[in-house]
Backbone as JSON Lines, residues from 0, in Angstrom:
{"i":0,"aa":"X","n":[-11.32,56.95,42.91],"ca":[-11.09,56.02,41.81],"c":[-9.72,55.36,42.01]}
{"i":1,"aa":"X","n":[-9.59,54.31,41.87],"ca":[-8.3,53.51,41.86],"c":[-7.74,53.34,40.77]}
{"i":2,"aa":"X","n":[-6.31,53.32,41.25],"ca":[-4.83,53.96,40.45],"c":[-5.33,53.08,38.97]}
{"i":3,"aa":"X","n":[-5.23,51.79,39.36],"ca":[-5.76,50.88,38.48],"c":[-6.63,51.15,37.21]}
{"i":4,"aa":"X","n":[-7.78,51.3,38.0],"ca":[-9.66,51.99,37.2],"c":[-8.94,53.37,36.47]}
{"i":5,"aa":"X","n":[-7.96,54.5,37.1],"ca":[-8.13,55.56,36.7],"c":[-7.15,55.25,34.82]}
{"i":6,"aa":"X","n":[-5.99,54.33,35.38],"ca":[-4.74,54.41,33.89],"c":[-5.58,54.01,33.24]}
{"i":7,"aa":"X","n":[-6.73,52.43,33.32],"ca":[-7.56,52.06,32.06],"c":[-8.0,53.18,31.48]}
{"i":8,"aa":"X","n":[-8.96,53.36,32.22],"ca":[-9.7,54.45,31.71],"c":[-9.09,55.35,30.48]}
{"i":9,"aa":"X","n":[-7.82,55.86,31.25],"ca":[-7.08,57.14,30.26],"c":[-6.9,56.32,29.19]}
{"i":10,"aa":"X","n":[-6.45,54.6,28.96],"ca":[-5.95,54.16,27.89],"c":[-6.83,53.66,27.09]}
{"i":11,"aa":"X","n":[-8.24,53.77,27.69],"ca":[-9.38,52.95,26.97],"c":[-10.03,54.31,25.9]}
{"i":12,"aa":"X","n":[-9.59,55.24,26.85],"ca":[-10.22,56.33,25.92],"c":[-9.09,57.24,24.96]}
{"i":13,"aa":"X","n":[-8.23,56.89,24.92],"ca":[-7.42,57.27,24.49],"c":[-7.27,55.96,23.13]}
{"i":14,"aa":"X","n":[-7.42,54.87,23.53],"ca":[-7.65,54.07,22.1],"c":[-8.77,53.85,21.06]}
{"i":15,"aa":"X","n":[-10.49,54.57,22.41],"ca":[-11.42,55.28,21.36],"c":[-11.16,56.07,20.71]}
{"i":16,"aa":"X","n":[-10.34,57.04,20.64],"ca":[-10.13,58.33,20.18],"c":[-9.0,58.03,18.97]}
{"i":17,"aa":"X","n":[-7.99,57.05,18.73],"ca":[-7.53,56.63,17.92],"c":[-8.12,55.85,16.7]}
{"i":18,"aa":"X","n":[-8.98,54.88,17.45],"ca":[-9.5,54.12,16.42],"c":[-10.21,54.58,15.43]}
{"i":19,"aa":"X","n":[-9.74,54.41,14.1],"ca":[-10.94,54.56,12.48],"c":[-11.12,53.93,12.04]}
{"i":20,"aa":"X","n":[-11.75,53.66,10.82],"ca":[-11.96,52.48,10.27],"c":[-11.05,52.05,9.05]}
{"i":21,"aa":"X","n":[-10.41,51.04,9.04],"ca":[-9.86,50.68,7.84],"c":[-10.19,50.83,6.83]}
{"i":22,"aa":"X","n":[-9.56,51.67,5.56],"ca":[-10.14,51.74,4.54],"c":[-9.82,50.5,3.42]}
{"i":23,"aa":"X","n":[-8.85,50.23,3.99],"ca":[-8.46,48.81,2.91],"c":[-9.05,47.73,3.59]}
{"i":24,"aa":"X","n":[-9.8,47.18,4.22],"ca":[-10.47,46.2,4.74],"c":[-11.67,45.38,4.34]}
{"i":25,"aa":"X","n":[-11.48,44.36,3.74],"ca":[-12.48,43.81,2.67],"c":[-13.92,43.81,3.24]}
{"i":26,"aa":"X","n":[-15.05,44.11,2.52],"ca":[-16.54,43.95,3.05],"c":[-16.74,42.45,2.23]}
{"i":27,"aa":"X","n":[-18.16,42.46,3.17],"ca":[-18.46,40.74,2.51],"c":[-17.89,39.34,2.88]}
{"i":28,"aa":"X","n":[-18.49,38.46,2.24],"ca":[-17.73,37.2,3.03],"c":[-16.42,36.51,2.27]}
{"i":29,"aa":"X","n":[-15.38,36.13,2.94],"ca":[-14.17,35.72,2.02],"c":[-13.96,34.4,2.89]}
{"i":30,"aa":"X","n":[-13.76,32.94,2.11],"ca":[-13.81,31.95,2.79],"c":[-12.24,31.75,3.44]}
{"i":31,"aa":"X","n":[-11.98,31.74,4.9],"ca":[-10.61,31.33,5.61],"c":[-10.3,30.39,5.7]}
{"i":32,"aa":"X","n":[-9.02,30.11,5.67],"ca":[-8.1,28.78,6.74],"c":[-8.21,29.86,8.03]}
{"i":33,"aa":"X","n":[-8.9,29.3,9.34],"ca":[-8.23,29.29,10.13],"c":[-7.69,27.53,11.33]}
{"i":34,"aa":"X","n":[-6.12,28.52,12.11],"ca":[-5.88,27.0,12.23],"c":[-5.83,27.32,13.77]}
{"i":35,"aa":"X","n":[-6.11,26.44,14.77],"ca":[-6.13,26.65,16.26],"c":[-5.11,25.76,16.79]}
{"i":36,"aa":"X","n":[-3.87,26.17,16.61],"ca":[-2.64,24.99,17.41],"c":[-2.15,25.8,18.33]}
{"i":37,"aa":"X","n":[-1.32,24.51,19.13],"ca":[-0.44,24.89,20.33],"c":[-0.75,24.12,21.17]}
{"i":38,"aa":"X","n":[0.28,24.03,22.66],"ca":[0.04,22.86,23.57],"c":[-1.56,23.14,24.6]}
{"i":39,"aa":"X","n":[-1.89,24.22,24.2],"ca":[-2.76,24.52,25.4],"c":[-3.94,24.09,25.08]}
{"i":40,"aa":"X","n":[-4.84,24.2,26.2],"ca":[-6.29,23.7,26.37],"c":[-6.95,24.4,25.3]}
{"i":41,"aa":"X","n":[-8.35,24.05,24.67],"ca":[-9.07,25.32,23.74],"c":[-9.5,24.9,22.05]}
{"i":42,"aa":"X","n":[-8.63,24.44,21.78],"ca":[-8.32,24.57,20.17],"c":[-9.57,23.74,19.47]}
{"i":43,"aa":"X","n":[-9.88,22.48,20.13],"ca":[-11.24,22.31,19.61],"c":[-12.15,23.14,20.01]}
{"i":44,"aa":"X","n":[-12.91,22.82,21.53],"ca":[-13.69,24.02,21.95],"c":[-13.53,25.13,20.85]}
{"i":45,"aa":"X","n":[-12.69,26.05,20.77],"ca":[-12.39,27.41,20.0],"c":[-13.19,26.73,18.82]}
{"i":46,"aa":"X","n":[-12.66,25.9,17.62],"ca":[-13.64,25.44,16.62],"c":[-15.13,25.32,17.1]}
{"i":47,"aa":"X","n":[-15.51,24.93,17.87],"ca":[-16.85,24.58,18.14],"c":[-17.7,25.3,18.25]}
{"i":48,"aa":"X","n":[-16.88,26.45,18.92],"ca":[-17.74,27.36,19.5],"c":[-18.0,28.46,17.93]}
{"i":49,"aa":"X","n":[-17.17,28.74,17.37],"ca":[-17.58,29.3,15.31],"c":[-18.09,28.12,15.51]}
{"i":50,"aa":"X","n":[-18.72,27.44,15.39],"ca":[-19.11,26.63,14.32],"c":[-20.52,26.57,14.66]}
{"i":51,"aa":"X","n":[-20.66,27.0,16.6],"ca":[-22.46,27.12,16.7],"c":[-22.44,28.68,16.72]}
{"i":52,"aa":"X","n":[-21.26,29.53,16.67],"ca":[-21.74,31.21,15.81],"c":[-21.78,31.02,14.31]}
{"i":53,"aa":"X","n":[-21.55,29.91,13.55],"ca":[-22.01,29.87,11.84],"c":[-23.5,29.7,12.09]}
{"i":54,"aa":"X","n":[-23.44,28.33,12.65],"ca":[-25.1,27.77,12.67],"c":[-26.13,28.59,12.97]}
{"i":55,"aa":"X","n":[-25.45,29.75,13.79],"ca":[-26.37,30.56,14.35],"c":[-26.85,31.72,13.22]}
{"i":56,"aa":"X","n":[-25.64,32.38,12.63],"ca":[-26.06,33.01,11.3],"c":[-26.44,32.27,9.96]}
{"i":57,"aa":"X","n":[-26.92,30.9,9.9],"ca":[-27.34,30.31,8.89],"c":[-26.41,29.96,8.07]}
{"i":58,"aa":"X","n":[-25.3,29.72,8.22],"ca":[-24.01,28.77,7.25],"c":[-23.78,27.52,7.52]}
{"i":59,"aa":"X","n":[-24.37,26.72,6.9],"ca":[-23.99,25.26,6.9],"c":[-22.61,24.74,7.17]}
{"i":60,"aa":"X","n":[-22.7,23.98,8.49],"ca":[-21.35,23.78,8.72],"c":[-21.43,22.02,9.08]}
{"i":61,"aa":"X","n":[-19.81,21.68,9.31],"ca":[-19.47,20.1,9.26],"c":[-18.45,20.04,10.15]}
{"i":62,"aa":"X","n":[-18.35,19.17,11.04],"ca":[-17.19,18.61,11.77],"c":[-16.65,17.52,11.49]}
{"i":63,"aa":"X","n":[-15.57,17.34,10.92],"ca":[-14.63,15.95,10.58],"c":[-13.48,15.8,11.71]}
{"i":64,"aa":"X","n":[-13.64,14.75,12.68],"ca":[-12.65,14.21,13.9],"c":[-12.02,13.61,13.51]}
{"i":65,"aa":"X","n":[-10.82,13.64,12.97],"ca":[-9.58,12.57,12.9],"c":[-9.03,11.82,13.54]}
{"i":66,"aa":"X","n":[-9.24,12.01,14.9],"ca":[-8.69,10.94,16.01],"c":[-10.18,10.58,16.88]}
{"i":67,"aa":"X","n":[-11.4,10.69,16.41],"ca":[-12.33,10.28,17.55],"c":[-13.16,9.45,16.6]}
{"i":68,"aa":"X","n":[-13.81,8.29,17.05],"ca":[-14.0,7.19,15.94],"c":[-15.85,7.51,15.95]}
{"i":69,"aa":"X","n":[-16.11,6.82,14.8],"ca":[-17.53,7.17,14.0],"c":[-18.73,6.88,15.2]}
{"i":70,"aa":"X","n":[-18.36,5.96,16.7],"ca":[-19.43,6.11,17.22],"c":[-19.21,6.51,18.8]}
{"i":71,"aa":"X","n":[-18.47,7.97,18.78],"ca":[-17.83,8.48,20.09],"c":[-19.08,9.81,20.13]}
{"i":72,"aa":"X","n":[-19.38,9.43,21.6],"ca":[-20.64,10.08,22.23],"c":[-19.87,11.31,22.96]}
{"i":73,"aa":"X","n":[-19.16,12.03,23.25],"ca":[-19.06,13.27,23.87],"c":[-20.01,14.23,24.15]}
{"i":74,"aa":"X","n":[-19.56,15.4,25.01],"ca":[-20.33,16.77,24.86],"c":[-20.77,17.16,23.93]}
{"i":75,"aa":"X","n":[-19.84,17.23,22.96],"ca":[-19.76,18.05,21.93],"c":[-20.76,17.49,20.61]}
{"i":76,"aa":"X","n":[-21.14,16.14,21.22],"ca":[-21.7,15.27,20.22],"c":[-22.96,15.62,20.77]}
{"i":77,"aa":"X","n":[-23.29,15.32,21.59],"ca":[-24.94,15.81,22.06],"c":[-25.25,17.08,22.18]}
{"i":78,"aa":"X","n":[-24.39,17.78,22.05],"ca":[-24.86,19.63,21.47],"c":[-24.8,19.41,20.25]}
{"i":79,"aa":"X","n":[-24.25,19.21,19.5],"ca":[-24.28,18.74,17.82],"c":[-25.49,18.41,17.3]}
{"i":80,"aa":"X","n":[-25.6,17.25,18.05],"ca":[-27.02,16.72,17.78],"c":[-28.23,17.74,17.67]}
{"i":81,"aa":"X","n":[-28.32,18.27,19.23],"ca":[-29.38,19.44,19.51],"c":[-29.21,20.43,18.54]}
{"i":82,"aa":"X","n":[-28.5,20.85,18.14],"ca":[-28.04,22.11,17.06],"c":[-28.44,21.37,15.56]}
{"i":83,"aa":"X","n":[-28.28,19.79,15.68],"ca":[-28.96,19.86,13.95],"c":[-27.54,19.88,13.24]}
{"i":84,"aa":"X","n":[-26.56,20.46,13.84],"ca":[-24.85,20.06,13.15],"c":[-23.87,19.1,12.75]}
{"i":85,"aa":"X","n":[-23.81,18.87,11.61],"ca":[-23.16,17.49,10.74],"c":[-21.63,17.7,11.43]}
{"i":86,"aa":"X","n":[-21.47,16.16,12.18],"ca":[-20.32,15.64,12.23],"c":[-20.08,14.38,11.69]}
{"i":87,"aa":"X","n":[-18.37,13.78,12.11],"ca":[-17.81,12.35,11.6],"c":[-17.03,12.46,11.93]}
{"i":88,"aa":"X","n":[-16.8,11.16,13.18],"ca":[-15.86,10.79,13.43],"c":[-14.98,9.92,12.32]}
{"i":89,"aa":"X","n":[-13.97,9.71,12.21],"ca":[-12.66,9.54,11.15],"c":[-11.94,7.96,11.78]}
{"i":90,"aa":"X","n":[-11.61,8.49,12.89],"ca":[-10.41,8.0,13.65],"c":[-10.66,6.68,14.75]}
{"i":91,"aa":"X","n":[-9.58,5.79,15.1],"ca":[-9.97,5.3,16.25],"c":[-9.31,5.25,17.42]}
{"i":92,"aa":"X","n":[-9.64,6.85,17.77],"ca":[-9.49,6.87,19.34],"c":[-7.91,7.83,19.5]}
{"i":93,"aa":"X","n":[-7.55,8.15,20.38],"ca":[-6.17,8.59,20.79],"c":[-4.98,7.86,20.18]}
{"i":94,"aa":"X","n":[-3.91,8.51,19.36],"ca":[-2.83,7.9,18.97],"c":[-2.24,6.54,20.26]}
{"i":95,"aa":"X","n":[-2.09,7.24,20.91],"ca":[-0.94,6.99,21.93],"c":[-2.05,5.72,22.5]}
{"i":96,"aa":"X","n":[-3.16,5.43,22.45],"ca":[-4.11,4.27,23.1],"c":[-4.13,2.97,21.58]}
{"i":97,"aa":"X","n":[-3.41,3.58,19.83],"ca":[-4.01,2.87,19.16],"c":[-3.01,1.54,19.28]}
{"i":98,"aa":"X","n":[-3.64,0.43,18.73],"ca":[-3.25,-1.0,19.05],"c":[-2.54,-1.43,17.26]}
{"i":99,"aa":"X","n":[-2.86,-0.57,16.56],"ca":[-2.6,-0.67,14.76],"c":[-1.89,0.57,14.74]}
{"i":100,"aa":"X","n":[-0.75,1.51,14.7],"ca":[-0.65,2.76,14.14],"c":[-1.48,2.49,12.43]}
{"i":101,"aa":"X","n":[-0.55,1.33,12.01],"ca":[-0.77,1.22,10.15],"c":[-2.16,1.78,10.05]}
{"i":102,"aa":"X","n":[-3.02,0.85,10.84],"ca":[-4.44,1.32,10.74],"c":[-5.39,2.76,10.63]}
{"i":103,"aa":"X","n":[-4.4,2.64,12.03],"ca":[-4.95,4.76,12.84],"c":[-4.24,5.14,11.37]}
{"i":104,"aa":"X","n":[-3.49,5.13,11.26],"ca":[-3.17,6.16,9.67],"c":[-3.53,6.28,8.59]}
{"i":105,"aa":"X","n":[-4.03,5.0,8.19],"ca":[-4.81,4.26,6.8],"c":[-6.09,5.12,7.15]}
{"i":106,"aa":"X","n":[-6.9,4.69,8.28],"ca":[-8.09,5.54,8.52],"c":[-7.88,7.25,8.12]}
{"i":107,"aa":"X","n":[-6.81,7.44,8.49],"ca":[-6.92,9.32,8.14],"c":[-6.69,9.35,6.94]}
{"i":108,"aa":"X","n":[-5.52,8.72,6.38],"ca":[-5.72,8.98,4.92],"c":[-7.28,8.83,4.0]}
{"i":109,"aa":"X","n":[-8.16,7.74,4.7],"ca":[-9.36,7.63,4.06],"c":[-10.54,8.48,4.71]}
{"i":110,"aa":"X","n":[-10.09,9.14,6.14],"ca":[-10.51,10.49,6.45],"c":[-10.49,11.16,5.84]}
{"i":111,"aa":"X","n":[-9.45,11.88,5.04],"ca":[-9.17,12.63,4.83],"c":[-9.71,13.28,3.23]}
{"i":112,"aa":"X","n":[-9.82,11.54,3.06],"ca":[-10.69,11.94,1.1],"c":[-12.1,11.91,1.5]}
{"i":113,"aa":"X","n":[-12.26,11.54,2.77],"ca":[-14.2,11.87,2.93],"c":[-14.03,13.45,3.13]}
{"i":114,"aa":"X","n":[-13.16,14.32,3.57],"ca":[-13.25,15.67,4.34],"c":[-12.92,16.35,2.94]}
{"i":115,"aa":"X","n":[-12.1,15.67,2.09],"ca":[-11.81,16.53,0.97],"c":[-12.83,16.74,0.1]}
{"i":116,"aa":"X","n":[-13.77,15.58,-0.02],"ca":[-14.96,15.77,-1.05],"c":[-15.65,16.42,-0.58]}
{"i":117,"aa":"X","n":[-16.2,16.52,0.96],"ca":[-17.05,17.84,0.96],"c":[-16.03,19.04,0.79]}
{"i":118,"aa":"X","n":[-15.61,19.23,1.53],"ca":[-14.36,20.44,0.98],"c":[-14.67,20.89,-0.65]}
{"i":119,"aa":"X","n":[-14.56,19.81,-1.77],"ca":[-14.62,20.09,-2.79],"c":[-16.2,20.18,-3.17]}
{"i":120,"aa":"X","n":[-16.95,19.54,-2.48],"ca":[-18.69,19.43,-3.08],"c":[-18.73,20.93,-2.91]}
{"i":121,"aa":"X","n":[-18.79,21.79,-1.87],"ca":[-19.09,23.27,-2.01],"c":[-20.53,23.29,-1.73]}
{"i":122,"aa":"X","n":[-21.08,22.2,-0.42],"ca":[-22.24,22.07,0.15],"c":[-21.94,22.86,1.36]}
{"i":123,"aa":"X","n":[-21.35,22.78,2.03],"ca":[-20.74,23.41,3.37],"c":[-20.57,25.15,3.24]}
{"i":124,"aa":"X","n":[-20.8,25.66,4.25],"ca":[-20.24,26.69,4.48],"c":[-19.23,27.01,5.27]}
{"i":125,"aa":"X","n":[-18.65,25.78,6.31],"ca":[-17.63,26.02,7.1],"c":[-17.48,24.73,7.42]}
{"i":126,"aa":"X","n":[-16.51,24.27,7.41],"ca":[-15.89,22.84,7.77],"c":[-14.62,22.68,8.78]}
{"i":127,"aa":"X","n":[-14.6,22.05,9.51],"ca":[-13.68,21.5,10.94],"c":[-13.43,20.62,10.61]}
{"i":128,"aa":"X","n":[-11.92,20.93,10.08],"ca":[-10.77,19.32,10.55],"c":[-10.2,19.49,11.83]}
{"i":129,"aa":"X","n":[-10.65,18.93,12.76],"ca":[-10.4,18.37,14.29],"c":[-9.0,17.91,14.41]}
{"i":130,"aa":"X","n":[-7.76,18.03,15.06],"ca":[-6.87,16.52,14.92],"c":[-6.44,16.91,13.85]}
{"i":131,"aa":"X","n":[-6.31,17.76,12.93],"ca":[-5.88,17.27,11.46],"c":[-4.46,17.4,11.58]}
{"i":132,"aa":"X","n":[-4.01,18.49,12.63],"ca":[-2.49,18.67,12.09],"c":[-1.72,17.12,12.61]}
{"i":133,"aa":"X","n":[-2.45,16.49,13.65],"ca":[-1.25,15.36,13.34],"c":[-1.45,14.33,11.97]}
{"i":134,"aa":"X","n":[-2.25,13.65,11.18],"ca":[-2.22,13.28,10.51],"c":[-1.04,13.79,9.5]}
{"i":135,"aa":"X","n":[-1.24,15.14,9.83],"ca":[-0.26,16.28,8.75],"c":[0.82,16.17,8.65]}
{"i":136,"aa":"X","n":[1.6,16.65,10.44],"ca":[2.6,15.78,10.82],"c":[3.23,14.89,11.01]}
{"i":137,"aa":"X","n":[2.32,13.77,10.63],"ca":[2.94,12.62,10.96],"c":[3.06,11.91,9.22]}
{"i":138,"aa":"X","n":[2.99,12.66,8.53],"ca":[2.79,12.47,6.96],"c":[2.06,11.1,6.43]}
{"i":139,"aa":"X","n":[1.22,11.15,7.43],"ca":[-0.07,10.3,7.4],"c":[-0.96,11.37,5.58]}
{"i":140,"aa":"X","n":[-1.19,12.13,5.97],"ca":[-1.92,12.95,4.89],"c":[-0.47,14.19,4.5]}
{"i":141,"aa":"X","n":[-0.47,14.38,2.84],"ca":[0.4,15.11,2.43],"c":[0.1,16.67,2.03]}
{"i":142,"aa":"X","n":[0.8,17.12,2.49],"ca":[0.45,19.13,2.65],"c":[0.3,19.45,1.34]}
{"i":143,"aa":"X","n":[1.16,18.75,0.22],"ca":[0.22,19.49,-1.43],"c":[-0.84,19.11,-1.62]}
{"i":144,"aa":"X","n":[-1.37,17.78,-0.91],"ca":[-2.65,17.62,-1.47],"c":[-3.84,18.56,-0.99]}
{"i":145,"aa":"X","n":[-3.41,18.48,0.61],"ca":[-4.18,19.58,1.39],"c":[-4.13,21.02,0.66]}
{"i":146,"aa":"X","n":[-3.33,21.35,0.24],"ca":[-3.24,22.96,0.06],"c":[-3.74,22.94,-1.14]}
{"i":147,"aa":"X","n":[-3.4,21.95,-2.32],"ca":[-4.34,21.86,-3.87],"c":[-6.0,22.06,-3.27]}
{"i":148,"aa":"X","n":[-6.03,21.12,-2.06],"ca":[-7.6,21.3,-1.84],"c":[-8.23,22.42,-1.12]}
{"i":149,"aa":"X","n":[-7.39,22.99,-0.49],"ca":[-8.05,24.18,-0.16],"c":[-7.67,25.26,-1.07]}
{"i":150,"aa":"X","n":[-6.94,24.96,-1.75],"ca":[-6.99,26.34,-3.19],"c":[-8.18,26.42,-4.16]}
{"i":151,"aa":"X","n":[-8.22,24.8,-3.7],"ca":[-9.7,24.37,-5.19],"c":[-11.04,24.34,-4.59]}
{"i":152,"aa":"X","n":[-10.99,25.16,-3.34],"ca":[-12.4,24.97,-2.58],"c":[-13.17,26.69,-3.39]}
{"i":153,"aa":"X","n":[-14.53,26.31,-2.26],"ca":[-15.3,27.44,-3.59],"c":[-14.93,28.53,-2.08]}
{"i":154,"aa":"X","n":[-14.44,29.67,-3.24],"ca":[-14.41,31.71,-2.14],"c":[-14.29,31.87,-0.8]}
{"i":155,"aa":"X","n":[-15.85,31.39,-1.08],"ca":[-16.22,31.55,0.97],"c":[-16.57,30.59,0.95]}
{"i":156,"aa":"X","n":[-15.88,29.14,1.07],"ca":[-15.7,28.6,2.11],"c":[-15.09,29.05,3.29]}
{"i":157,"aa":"X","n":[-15.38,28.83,4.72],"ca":[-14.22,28.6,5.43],"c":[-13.96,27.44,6.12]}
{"i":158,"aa":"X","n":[-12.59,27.12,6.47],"ca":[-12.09,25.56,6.6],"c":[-11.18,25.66,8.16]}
{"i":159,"aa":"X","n":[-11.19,25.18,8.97],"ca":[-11.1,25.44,10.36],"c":[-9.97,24.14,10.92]}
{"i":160,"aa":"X","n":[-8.65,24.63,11.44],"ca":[-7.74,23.44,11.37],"c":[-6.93,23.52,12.95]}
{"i":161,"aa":"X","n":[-7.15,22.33,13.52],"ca":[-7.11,22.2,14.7],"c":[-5.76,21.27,15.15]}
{"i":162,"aa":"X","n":[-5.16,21.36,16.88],"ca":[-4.32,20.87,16.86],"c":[-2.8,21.46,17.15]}
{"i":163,"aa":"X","n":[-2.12,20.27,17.92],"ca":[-0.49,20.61,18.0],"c":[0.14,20.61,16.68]}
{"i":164,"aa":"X","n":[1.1,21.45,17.19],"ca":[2.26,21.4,15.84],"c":[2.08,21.34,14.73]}
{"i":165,"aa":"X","n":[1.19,22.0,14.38],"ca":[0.9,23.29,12.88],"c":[2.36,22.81,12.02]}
{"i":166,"aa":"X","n":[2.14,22.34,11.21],"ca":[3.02,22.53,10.25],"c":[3.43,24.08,9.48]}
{"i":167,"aa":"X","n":[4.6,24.27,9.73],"ca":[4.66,25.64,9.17],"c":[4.43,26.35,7.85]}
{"i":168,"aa":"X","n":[4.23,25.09,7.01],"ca":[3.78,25.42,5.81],"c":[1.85,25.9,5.94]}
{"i":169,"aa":"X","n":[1.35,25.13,6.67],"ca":[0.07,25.34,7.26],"c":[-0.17,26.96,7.81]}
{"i":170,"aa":"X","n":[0.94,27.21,8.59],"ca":[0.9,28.34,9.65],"c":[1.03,29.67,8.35]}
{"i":171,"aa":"X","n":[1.92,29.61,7.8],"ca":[2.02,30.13,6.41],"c":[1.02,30.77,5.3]}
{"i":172,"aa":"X","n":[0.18,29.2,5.39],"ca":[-0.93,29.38,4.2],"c":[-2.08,29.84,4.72]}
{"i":173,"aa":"X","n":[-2.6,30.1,6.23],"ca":[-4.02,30.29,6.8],"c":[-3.75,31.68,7.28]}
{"i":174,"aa":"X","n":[-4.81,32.25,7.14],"ca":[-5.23,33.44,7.12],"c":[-5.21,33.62,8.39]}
{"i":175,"aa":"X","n":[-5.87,33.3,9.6],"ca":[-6.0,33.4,11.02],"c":[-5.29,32.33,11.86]}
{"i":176,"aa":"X","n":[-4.19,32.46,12.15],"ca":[-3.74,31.66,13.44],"c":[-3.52,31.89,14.9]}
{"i":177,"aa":"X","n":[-4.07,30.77,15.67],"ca":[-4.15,31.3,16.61],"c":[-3.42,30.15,18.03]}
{"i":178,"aa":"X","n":[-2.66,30.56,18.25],"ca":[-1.31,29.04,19.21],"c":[-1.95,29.2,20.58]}
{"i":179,"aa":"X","n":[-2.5,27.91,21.25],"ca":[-2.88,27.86,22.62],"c":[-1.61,27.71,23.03]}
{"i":180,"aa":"X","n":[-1.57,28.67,24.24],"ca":[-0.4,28.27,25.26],"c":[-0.82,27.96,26.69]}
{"i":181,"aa":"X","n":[0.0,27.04,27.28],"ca":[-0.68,26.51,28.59],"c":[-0.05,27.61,29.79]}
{"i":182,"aa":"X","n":[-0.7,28.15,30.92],"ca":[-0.69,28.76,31.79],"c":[-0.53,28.0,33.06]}
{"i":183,"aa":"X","n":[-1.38,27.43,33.22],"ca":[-1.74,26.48,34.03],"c":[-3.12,25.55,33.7]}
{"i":184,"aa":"X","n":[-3.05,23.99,34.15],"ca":[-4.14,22.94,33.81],"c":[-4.16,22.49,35.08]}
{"i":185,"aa":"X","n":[-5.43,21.98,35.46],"ca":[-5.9,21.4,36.82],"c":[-4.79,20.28,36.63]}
{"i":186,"aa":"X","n":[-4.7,19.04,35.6],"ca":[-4.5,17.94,35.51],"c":[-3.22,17.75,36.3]}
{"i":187,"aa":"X","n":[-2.4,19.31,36.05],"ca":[-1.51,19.05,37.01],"c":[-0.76,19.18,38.3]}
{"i":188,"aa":"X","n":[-1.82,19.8,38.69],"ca":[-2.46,19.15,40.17],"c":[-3.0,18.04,40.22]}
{"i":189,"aa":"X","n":[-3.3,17.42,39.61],"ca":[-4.14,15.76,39.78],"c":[-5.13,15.92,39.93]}
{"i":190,"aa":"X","n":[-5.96,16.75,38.93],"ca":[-7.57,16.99,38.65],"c":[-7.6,16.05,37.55]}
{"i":191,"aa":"X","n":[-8.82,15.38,37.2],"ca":[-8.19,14.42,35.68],"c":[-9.52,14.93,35.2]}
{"i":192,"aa":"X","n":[-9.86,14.52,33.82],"ca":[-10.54,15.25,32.57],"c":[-11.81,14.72,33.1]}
{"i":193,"aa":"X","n":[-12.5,15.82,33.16],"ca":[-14.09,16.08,33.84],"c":[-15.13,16.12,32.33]}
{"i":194,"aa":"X","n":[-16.27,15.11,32.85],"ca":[-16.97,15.56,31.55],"c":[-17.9,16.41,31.27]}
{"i":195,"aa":"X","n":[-17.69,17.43,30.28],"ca":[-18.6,18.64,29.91],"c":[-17.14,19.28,30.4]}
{"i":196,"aa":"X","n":[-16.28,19.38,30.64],"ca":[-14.97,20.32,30.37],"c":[-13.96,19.83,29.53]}
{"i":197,"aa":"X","n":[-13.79,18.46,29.59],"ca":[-12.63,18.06,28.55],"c":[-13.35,17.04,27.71]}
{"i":198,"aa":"X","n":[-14.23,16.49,27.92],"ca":[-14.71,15.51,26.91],"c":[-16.53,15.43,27.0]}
């Protein structure tokens, strides 16, 4: 057995032998913020992928894109489709490509009251704001209104928040956070964004 195979082992079974079960650990469903920021690859994907394990246990779920506009065809859009899963695009297109900021921002703010009314309808069982933290950041959309609305959402909802630079009041208020960090990306080697991996 190798040195390697043999320490797991001792530590794998040695953390069976620790583990019990929480006795303070809530049963049942309790609706989350979770938020997926940081510079690294993932953070949508990561949403996407809950969102076809909701669909899969029967919770009605929604995707709202803040930066990808109402008739953007991706991967993620033609698995959507096949799955029967409500999206909306918001936005038009990449900040850094828009030709209006006033515009790109006006649009999220009026994103943002389409994402809030379902938020508030309490039709959904899990909802994806895509992109949201820059709107957030960029005080395009304002954090009391956001946080009034996710205080005023129904139990179990859960609400899924994607994106760089988490506002720390955000990072604060959500139950699960989780920061991509970059390791290494093809791109920089001069691989450029392949489709069905980045778009």
């Amino acid at each position: 057995m190798s040195e390697r195979r043999e320490k797991a082992m001792r530590e794998l079974t040695e953390q069976r032998d620790a583990h019990q079960k929480r006795e303070d650990v809530s049963k049942g469903r309790r609706g989350l913020v979770i938020v997926n920021t940081g510079n690294g690859k993932g953070k949508s994907t990561a949403a996407l992928g809950l969102m076809m394990r909701a669909n899969g246990r029967g919770l009605k779920t929604k995707l709202f894109q803040f930066l990808k506009h109402e008739n953007a065809k991706f991967g993620e859009h033609r698995s959507l489709d096949a799955l029967e899963i409500e999206y909306q695009g918001l936005g038009d297109g990449f900040t850094w490509r828009s030709k209006d900021l006033d515009n790109t921002a006006a649009l999220a703010a009026e994103g943002w009251e389409t994402a809030k009314a379902a938020i508030l309808g309490g039709e959904y069982d899990l909802i994806v704001l895509d992109e949201f933290t820059y709107p957030l950041t960029y005080g395009w959309v304002e954090w009391a209104d956001v946080q009034a609305t996710l205080d005023a959402r129904h139990p179990d909802m859960h609400v899924v928040i994607t994106g760089r630079s988490a506002l720390p009041e955000l990072i604060a208020y959500a139950q699960t956070v989780t920061e991509m960090q970059p390791v290494k990306h093809a791109f920089d080697t001069g691989i450029g964004a392949q489709a069905g991996i980045e778009h």
